[in-house]
C-alpha positions as a printed Julia matrix, in Angstrom:
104×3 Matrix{Float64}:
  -2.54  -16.36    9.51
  -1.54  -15.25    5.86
  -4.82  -17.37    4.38
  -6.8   -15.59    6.43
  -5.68  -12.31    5.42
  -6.44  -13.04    2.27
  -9.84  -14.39    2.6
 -10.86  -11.49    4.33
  -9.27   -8.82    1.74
 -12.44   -8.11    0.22
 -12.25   -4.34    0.7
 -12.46   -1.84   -2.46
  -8.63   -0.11   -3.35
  -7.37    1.3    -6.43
  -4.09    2.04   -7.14
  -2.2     4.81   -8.84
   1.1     3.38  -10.23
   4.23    5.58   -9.81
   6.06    6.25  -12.95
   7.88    8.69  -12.67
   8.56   12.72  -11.5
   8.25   14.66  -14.64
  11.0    17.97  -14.87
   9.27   20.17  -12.58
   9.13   17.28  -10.15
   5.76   16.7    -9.79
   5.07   12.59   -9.82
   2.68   11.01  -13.23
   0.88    8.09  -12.66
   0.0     4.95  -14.46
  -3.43    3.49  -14.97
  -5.51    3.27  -11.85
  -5.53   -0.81  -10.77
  -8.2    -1.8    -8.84
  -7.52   -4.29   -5.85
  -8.89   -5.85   -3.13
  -7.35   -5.12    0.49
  -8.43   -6.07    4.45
  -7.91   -2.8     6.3
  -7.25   -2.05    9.85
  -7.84    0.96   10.95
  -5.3     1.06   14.06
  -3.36    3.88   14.74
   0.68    3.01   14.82
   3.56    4.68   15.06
   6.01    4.0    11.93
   9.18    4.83   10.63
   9.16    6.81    6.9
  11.07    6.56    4.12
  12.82    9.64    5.63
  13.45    7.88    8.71
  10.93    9.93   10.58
   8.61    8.48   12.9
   4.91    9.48   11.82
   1.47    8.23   12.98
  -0.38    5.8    10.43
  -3.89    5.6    10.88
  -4.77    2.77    8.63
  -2.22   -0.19    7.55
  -3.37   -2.54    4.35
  -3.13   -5.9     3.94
  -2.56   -6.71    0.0
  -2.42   -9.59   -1.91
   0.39   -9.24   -4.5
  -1.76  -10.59   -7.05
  -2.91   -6.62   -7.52
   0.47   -5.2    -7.54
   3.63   -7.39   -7.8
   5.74   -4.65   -6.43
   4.89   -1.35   -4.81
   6.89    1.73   -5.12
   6.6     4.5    -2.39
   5.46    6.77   -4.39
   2.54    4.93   -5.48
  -1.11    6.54   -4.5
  -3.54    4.52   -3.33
  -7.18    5.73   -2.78
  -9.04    4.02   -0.16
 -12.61    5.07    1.11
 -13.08    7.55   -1.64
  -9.85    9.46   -0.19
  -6.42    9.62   -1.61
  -3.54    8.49    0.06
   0.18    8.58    0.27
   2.19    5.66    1.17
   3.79    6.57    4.93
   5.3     3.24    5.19
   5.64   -0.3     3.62
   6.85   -4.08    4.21
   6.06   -7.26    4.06
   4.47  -10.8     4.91
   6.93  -13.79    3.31
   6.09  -17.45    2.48
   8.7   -19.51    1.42
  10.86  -16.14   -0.27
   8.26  -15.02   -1.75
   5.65  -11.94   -0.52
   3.02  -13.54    0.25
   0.95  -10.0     1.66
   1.93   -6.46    1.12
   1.66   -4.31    4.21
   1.2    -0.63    3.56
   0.78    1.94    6.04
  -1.37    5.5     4.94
């Protein structure tokens, strides 16, 4: 299942690397990394970093080659629209991530 997520994450991303909240709180970015993703545009309920449970409308399948590790508070724009991370997880092969799984 995994190799096929892969071969079909062919999808245009970028991502905006979280850094860190500056002193009036507002988040700064890193430079903008552009990735590859399969989406699947399923609605789901999820649980947030808040431990709320919101509706995600789209959930991305990434290969970690793009991003080793992703933060929460990263931004990732996907179909010309900017999005916040609602939830993330992920696939494992052999203890390592094999495919990110981020909710928006």
């Amino acid at each position: 299942m995994f190799n096929s997520l892969k071969a079909w994450a062919n999808v245009p991303l970028e991502i905006r690397p979280f850094i860190k909240h500056d002193t009036a709180g507002d988040p700064e970015y890193g430079d903008l990394i552009e990735a590859l993703c399969y989406p699947e545009a399923k609605a789901r309920m999820v649980v947030d970093r808040d431990g709320r449970e919101v509706i995600s409308a789209i959930t991305l399948y990434i290969d970690p080659v793009w991003r080793a590790k992703f933060h929460i508070d990263d931004a990732l724009i996907f179909d010309d629209e900017e999005h916040t991370i609602k939830a993330k997880s992920a696939l494992y092969r052999n203890g390592e991530v094999d495919i990110w799984v981020v909710n928006i």
